[in-house]
VMD Tcl script that draws the C-alpha trace (Angstrom):
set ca {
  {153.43 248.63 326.03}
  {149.95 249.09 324.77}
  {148.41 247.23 322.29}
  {145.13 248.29 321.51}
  {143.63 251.87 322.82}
  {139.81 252.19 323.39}
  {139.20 254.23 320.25}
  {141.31 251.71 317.92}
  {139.06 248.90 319.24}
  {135.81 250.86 318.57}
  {137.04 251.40 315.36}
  {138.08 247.77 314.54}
  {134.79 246.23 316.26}
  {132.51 249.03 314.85}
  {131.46 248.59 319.34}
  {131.55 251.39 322.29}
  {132.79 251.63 324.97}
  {131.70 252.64 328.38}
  {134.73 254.39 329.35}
  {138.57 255.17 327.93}
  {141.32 252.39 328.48}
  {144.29 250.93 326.85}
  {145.39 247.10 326.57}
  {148.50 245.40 326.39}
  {147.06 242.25 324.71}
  {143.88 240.26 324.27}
  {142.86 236.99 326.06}
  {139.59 235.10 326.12}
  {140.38 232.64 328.81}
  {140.33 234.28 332.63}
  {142.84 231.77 333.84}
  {145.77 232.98 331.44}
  {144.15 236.15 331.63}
  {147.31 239.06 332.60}
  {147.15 241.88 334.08}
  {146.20 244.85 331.52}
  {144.66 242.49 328.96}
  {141.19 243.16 327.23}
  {138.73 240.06 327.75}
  {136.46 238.85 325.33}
  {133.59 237.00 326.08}
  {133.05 234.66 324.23}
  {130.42 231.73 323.74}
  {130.58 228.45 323.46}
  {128.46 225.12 322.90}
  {128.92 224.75 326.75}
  {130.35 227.51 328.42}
  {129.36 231.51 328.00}
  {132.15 233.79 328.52}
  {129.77 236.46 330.08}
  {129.89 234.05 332.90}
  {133.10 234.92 333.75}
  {133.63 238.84 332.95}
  {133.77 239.25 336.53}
  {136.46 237.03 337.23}
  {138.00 238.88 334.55}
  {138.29 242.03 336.20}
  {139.40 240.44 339.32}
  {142.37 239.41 337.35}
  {143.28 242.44 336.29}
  {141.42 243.41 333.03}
  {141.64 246.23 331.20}
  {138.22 246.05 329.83}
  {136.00 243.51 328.44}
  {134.42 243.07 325.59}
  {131.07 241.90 325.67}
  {127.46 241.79 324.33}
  {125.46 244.73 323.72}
  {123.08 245.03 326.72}
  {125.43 243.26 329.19}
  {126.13 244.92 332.65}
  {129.25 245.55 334.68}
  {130.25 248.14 336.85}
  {133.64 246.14 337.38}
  {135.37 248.06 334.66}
  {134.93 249.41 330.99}
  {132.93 247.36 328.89}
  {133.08 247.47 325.26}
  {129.73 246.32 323.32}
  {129.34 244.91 319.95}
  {126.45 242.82 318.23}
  {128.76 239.57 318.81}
  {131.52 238.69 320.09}
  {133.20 236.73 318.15}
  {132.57 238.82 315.08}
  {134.57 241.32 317.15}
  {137.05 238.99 317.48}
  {137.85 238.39 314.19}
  {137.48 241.77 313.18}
  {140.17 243.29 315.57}
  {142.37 240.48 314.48}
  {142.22 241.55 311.05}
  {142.55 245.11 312.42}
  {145.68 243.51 313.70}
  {147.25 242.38 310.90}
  {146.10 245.36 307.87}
  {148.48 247.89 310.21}
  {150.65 245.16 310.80}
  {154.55 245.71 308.54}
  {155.38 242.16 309.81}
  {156.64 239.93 307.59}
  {154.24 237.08 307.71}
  {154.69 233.24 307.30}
  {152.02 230.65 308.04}
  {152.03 226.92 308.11}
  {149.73 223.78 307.98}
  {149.88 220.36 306.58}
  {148.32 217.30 308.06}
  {151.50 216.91 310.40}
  {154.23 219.05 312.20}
  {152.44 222.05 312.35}
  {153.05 222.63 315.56}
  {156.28 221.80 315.84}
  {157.57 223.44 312.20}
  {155.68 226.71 314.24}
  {158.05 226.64 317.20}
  {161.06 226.38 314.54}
  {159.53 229.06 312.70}
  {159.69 231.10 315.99}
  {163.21 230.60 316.64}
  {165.03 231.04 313.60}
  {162.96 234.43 312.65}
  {163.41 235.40 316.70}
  {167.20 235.32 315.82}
  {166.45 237.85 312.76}
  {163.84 240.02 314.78}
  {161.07 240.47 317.10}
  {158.89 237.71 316.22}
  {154.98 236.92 317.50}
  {153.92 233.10 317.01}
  {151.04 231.44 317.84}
  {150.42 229.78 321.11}
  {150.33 226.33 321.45}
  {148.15 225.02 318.76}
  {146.00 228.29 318.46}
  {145.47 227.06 314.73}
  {141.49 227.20 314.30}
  {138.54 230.06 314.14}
  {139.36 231.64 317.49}
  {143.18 230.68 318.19}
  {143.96 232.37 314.65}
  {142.21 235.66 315.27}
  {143.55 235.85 319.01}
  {146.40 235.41 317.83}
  {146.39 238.29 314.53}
  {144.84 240.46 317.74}
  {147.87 240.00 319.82}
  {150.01 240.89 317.04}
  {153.01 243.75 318.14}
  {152.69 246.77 315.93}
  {156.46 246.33 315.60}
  {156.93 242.75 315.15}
  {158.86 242.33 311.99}
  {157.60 238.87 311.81}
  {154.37 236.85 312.64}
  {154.42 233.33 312.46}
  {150.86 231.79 312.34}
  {149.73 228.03 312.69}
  {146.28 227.47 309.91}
  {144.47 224.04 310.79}
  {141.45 222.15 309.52}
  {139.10 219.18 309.44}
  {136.37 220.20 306.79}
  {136.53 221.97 303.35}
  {136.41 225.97 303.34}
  {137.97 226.72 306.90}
  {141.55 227.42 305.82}
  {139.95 230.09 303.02}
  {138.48 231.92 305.67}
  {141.24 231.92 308.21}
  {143.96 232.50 305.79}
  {141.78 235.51 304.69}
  {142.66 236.68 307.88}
  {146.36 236.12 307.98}
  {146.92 236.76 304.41}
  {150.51 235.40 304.69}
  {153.34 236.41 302.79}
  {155.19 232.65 302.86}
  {152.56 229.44 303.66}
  {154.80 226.28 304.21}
  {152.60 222.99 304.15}
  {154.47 220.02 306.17}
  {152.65 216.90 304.77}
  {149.65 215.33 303.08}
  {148.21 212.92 304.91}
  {144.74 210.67 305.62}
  {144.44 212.78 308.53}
  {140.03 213.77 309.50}
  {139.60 212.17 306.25}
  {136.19 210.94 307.98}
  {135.16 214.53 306.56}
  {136.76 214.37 303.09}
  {136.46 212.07 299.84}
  {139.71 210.69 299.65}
  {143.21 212.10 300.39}
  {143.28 214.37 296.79}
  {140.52 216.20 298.61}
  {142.38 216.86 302.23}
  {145.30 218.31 299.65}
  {143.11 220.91 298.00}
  {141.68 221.71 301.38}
  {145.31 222.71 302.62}
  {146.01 224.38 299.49}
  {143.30 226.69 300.47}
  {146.10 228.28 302.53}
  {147.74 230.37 299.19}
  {143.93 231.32 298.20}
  {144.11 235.05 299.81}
  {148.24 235.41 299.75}
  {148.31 237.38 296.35}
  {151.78 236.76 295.35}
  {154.29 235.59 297.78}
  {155.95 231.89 298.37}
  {154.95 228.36 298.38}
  {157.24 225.78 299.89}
  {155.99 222.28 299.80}
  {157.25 218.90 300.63}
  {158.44 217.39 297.19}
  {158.52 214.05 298.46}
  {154.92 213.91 299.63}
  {152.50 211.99 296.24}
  {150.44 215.35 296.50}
  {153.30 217.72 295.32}
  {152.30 218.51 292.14}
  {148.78 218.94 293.14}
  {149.91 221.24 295.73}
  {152.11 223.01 292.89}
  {149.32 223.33 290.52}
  {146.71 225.45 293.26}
  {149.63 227.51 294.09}
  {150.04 228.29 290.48}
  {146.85 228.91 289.97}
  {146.46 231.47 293.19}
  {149.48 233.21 291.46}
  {152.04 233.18 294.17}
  {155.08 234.08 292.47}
  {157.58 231.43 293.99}
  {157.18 227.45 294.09}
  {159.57 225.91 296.91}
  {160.29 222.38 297.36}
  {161.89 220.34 300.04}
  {162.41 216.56 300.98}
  {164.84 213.84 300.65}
  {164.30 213.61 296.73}
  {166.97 214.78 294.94}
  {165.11 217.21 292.90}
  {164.30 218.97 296.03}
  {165.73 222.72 296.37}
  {165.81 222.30 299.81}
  {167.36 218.64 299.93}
  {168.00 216.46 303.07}
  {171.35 214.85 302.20}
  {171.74 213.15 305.55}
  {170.09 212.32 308.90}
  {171.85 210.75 311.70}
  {169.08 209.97 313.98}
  {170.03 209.33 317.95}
  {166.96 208.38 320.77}
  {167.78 212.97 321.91}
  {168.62 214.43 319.06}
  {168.93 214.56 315.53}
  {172.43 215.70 313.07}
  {171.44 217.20 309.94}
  {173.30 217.86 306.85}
  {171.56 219.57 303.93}
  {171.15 221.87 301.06}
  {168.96 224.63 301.63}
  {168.11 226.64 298.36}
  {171.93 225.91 296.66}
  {173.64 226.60 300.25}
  {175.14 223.53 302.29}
  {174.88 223.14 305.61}
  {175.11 221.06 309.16}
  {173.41 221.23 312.31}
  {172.12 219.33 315.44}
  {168.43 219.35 316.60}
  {167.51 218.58 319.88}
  {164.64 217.04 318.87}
  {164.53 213.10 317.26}
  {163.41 211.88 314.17}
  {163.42 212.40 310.52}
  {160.34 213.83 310.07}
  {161.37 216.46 312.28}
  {164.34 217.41 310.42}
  {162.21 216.94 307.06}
  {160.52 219.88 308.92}
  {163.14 222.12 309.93}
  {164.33 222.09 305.73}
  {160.79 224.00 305.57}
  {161.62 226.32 308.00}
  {165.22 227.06 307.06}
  {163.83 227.74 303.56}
  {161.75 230.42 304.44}
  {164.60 232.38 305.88}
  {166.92 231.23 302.99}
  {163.77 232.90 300.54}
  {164.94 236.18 302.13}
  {167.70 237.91 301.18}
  {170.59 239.67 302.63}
  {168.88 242.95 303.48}
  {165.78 241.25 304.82}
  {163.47 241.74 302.62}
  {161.06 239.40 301.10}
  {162.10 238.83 297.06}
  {158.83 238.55 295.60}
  {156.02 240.24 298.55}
  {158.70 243.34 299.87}
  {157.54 242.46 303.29}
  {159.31 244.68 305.66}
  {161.54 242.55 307.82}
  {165.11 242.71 310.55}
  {168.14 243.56 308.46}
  {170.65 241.53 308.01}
  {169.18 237.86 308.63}
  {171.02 235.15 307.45}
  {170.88 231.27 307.12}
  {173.94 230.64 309.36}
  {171.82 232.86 311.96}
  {168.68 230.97 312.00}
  {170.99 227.64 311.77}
  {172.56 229.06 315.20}
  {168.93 229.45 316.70}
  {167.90 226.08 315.85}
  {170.29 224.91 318.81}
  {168.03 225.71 321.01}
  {165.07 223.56 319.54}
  {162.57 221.26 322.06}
  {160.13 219.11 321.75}
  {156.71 220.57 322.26}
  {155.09 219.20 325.31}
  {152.85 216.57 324.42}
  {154.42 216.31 321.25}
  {157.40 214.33 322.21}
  {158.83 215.77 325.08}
  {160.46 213.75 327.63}
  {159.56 213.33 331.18}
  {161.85 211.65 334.01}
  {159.68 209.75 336.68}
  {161.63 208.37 339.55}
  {159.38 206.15 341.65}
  {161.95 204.27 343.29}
  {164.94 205.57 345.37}
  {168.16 203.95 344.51}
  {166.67 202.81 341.13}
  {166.41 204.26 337.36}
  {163.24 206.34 336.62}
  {160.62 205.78 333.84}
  {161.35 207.44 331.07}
  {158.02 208.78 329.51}
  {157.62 210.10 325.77}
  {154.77 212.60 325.39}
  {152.83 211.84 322.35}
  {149.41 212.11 323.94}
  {148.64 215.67 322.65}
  {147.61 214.34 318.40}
  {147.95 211.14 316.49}
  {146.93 210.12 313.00}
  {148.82 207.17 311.24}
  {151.63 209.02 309.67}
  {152.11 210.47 313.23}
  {152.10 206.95 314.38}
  {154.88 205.58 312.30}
  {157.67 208.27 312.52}
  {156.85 208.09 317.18}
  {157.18 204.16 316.46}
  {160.48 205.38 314.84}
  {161.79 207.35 317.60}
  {160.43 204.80 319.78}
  {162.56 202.27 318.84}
  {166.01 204.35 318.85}
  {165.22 204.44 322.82}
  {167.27 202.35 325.40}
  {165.42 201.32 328.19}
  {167.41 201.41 331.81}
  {168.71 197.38 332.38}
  {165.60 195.75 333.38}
  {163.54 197.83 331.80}
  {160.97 197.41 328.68}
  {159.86 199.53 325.71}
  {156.13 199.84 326.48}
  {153.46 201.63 323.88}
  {150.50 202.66 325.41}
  {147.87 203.56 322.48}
  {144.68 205.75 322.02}
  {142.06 205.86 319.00}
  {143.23 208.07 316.09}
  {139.96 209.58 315.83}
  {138.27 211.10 312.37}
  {139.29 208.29 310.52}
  {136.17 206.99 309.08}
  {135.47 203.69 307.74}
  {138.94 202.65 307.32}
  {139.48 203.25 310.87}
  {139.82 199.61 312.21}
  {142.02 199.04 309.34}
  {144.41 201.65 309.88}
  {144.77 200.70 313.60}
  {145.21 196.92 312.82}
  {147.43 197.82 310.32}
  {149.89 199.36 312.82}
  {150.97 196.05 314.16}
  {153.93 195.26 312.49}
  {155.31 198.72 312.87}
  {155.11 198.81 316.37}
  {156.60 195.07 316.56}
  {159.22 196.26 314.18}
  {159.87 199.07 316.82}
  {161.09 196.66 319.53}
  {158.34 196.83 321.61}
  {158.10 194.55 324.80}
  {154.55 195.78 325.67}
  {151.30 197.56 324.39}
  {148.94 199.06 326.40}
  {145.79 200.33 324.72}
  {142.33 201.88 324.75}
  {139.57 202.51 322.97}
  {136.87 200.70 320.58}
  {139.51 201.65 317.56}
  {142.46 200.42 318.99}
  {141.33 196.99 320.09}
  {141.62 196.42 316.69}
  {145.38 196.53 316.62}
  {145.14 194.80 320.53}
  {144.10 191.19 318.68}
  {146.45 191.37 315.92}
  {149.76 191.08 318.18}
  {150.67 187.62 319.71}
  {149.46 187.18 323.14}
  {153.32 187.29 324.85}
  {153.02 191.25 323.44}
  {149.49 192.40 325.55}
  {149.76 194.68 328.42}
  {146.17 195.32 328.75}
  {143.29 197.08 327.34}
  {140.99 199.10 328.48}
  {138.00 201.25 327.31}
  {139.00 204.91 328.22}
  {141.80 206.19 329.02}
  {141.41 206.66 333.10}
  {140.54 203.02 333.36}
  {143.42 202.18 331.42}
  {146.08 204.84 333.70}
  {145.52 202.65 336.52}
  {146.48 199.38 334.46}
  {149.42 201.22 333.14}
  {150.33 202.29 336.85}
  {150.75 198.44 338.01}
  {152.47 197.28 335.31}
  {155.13 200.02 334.88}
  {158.53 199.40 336.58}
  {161.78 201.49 336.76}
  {163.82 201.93 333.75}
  {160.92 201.37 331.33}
  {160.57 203.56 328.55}
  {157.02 204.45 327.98}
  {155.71 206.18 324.46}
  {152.16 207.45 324.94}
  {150.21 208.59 322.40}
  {146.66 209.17 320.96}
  {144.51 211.68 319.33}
  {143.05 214.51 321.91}
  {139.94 213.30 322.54}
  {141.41 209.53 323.14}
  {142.75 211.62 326.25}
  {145.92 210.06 326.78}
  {147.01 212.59 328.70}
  {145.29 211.26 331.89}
  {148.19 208.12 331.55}
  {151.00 210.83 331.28}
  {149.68 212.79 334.74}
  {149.06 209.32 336.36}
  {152.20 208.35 335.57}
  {153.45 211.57 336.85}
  {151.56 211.71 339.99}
  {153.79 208.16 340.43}
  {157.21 210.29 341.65}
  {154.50 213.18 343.15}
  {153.33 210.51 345.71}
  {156.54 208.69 346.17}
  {158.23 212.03 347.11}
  {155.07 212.84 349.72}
  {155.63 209.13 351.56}
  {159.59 209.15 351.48}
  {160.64 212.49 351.01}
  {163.14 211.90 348.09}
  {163.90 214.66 346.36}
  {164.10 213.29 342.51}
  {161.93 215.88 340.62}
  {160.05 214.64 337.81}
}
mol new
graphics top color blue
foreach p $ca { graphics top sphere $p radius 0.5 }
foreach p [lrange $ca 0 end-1] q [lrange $ca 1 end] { graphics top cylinder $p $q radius 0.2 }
display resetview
């Protein structure tokens, strides 16, 4: 189905093109690139997109877009002044014909994973577009407005930040009819004041919604800050959820298991139980949010307060249905079986290595400790830097000591200038090993590691914890190679 035609993009980018085309979708990356998308080129501090317009084309582009004076006789080119003006302008092209209902989240935690929710429970109502992965910043958010279905009836959109100003100018773009914020937390507070000032940044997120819904986490100390911006953007409907009793979307109970997690609640005056396949608290503190912005609709659809066209006939038991089918984003807690030994029980790895701040920390250490390792095995934390942290950094690490103790674990494993600051405050009998990077550290991991350990991993992106998750990985990959057993990972 197309997308985009040549004359709508001309239009949108104020560029021209060489020739006529149409597009199913956009992509700037050649190696996701489908067949019958338009590539933009984009450039970066390291890499220029222009670089790869021909690989582009060999992959099946539609067209590309590219800098005016650029060459290709590959395929139509479309030329603007820049690039990634043209990018943001053809996702805002994207969502002004767009009759999508539209919902966007942030929040120093969850966003992610309150997204995928999102996705599911309005999928159940109708044909929903989400964000990829953590497309959240000033080229995921436009991609993802560009790749917007003219017949969606709702777009879900992830808004993230680390400085003042960037959610007003990305939630210009989105313009969202519902903004859900997760938590406040001393997430990149390297970059702000104090915490009151990472709130107001995220309540830059109602500053272009004119009208519309709020719904914020009542038990976070920031609520009525959060409340008070909202008010004064003039949305028309304050939301709350939480465990606090006050909350109109309330968490009565939580019966947390090492898979999965049985909720009971009371969403918006309306009682109700389900199971996520997903563990922790936190997580169902999360799906509240998400349950209330379908409960904020009501019976025919339609948005109360914005009239956002939307599916008919979506209801809470619906979106409660959906939420069966909830996972764990990868890297975000997802869980990976590693058999390394035939004949004995496999490693249990739990993805955390994609994000980490110390809120992040504590409800992993949580989940953590509701694991049972196989007999003979060990609970074993292996532990990147929380980066953007700023002076209070080698506080905030050392300060996770008695959390992770209080989780049960045999070992830590860690790495990094930060988190040898939490290394010396545990007793001796509780060091795995240490290591500067993250590679150096895989190998340590590797040699210590024995079947039926459970193994939490976790760091912020650039600690690169995700080099310990493939190592361990490549563990079953090369014992399948030399003895041909057949255990998958």
């Amino acid at each position: 189905m197309t997308l985009w035609t040549a004359s709508e993009i001309e239009q949108a980018t104020e560029g021209k093109a060489t020739a006529d085309f149409s597009a199913i979708g956009v992509s700037i990356d050649t190696r996701t690139l489908k067949k019958g998308e338009i590539y933009i080129a984009l450039k970066g501090d390291a890499l220029d997109g222009h670089d790869y317009v021909e690989s582009a084309f060999k992959a099946g582009a539609a067209a590309s877009i590219v800098k005016e004076g650029y060459i290709s006789e590959s395929g139509p080119l479309l030329h603007v002044k820049d690039t990634m003006t043209a990018l943001e302008k053809l996702g805002m092209a994207g969502r002004a014909r767009a009759k999508a209902k539209i919902i966007a989240v942030t929040g120093s935690a969850g966003k992610t994973g309150t997204k995928e929710m999102l996705s599911i429970v309005f999928g159940a109502l109708g044909k929903t577009h989400a964000s990829k992965k953590s497309f959240n910043n000033h080229w995921g958010v436009p991609l993802s407005l560009a790749n917007l279905p003219k017949d969606a009836a709702y777009g879900v959109f992830e808004l993230g930040m680390n400085h003042a100003g960037e959610l007003t100018k990305l939630t210009a773009q989105v313009r969202p009819h519902i903004a859900i914020i997760t938590t406040i937390e001393p997430v990149h507070i390297e970059f702000f004041k104090n915490v009151e000032a990472i709130a107001d940044a995220k309540a830059e997120i109602f500053s272009s919604m004119k009208g519309g819904t709020a719904i914020l986490p009542l038990d976070n100390p920031h609520f009525a800050r959060l409340k008070a911006h909202a008010e004064k953007a003039g949305l028309k409907t304050i939301l709350s959820f939480g465990e606090d009793e006050d909350a109109q979307s309330r968490l009565i109970d939580c019966a947390l298991h090492a898979d999965s997690t049985k909720v009971t609640a009371d969403i918006l005056g309306e009682r109700v139980k389900y199971k996520l396949n997903i563990p922790g608290k936190h997580i169902a503190l999360n799906s509240l949010s998400a349950l209330t912005a379908v409960k904020s609709l009501d019976c025919s659809g339609r948005d109360k307060n914005s009239g956002a066209v939307a599916a008919p006939g979506g209801t809470l038991a619906v979106a409660i249905e959906a939420l069966k089918n909830s996972q764990p984003v990868e890297g975000r807690g997802n869980r990976i079986s590693i058999t390394t030994e035939e004949g004995h029980p496999p490693l249990t790895v739990i993805d955390e290595s994609y994000n980490a701040n110390p809120a992040a920390m504590m409800a992993a250490f949580e989940v953590f400790a509701m694991t049972t390792p196989a007999p003979g095995g060990r609970r074993i934390a292996v532990l990147g830097d929380m980066l953007e942290l700023g002076p209070n950094g080698p506080r905030l690490h050392a300060g996770l000591a008695n959390p992770l103790l209080k989780a049960k674990a045999d070992l830590l494993f860690c790495c990094g200038p930060l988190m040898d600051a939490l290394y010396q405050q545990l007793p001796p009998d509780w060091r795995g090993g240490y290591a500067k990077d993250s590679q150096t550290l895989a190998q340590i991991v590797i040699d210590a590691v024995r079947p039926g350990d459970v193994i939490l991993v976790k760091g912020s992106l650039g600690s690169k914890m995700s080099y310990v998750v493939k190592a361990l990985q490549d563990m079953a990959q090369h014992q399948h190679k030399t003895t041909g057993n057949q255990h998958a990972v």
